[in-house]
N, C-alpha and C positions, 0 to 999 in steps of 0.2 A: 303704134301710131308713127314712131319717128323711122323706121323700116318701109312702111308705105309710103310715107313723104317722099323718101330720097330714091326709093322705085321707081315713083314717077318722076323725080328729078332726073335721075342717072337714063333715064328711056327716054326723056328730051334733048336731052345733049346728044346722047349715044340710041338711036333706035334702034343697031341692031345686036343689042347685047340681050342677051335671054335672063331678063332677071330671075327669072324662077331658078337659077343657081345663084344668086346675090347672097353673099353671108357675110359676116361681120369680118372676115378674114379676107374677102375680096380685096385686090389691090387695084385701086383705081387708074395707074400708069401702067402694072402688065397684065394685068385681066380685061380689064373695060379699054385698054389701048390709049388712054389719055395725054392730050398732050398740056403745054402750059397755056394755050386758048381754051382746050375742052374745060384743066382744070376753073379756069375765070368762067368761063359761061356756069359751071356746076357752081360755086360761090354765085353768082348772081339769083341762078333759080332757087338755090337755098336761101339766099336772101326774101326771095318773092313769096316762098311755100311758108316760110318757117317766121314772115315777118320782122323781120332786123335785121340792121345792117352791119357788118364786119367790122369791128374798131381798128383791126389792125390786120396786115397781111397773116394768113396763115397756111402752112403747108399740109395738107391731109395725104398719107401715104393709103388706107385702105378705109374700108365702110365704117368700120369700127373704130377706126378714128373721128370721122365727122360723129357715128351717133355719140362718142363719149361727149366730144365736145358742145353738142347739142345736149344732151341731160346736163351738162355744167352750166349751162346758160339758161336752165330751169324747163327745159321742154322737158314733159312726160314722155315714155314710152308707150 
């Protein structure tokens, strides 16, 4: 569940990344190209998809970052 969220998240920011290689190992600055606007839009839409908002700034280096920190915040997979 938290792998499809951010699918469709990471494909609105970035349309032309092919998620169907997306893994938890992807890095969101040199795989998906991201910059520090794409990173704030991907917090926003994870805000929208995932409902809540960020308490505080945080840095996510690859995919498996956000989903860890998304099961710590009590989302299921």
């Amino acid at each position: 569940m938290i792998m499809e969220k951010l699918e469709v998240v990471l494909h609105k920011v970035n349309p032309d990344f092919d998620i169907s290689t997306l893994s938890e190992e992807t890095s969101l600055r040199s795989d998906l190209g991201m910059d520090s606007l794409a990173m704030m839009l991907v917090a926003m839409e994870i805000e929208d998809a995932f409902g809540f908002r960020f308490e505080e700034p945080v840095d996510f280096n690859t995919v498996g970052d956000v989903v860890r920190f998304l099961k710590e915040k009590g989302f299921k997979d």
